[in-house]
C-alpha positions as CSV (number, residue, x, y, z in Angstrom):
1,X,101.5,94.5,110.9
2,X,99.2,96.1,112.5
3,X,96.4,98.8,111.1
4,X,93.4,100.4,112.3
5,X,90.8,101.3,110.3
6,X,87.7,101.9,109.7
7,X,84.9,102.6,107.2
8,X,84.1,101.0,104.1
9,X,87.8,99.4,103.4
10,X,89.8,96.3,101.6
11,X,93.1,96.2,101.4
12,X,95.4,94.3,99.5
13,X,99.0,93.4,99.8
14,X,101.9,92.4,97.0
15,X,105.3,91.5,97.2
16,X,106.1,92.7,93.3
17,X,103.1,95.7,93.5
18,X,101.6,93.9,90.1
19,X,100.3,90.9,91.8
20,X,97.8,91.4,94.7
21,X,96.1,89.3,97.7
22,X,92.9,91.3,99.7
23,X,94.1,90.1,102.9
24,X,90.9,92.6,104.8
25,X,87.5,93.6,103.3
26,X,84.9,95.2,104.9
27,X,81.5,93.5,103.5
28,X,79.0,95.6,105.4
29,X,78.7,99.7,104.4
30,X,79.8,101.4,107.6
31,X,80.1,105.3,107.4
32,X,80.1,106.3,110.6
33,X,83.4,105.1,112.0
34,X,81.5,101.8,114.4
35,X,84.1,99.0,112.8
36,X,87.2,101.2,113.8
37,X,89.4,98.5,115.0
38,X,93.4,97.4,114.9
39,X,93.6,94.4,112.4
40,X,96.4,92.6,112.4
41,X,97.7,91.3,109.4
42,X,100.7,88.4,109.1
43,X,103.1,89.6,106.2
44,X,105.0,86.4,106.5
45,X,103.5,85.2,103.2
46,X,104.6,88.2,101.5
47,X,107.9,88.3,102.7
48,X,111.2,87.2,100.5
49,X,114.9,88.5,100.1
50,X,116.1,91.0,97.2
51,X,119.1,91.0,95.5
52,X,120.5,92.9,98.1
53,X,118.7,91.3,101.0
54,X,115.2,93.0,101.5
55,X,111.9,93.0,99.7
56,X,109.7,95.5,100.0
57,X,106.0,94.8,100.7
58,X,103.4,96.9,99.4
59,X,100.0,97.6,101.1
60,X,96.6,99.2,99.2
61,X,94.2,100.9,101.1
62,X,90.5,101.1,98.5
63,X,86.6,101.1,98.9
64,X,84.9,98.3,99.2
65,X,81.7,100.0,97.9
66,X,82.9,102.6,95.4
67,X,79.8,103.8,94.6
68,X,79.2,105.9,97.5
69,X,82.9,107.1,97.8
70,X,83.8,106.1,101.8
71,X,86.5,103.6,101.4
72,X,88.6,102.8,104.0
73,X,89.8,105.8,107.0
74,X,93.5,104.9,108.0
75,X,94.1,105.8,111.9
76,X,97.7,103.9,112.6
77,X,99.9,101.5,111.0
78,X,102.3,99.5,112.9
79,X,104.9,96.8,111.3
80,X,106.9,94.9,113.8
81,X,109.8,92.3,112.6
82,X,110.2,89.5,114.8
83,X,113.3,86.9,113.9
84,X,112.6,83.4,113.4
């Protein structure tokens, strides 16, 4: 998958939306959009088979400094599936 984003971001991905894994943080406190990039993240790990053959993954988008209030600024996501 992949996201850009920018601002003052982590995000954390589950496979069962009860358990989660941060996966991207932003440890520096960026307001002014200057860390806006495409991060690509490998869901592999995250990845399984459902009773009727998918899983869903689940993706959380929060503020890595929530005492000023940015958090993270979502642009794009991409997911692309590639057959192994």
């Amino acid at each position: 998958m992949t996201l850009t984003i920018d601002a003052e971001f982590v995000v954390d991905v589950s496979s069962d939306n009860e358990n989660w894994t941060t996966v991207l943080k932003e440890d520096r406190r960026v307001t002014d959009g200057s860390n806006k990039a495409d991060r690509t993240i490998d869901l592999t790990p995250f990845l399984g088979s459902g009773a009727d053959g998918t899983r869903p993954v689940y993706l959380r988008v929060s503020d890595s400094f929530p005492d000023d209030g940015w958090g993270g600024r979502v642009y794009h996501v991409t997911a692309t599936q590639t057959e192994q």
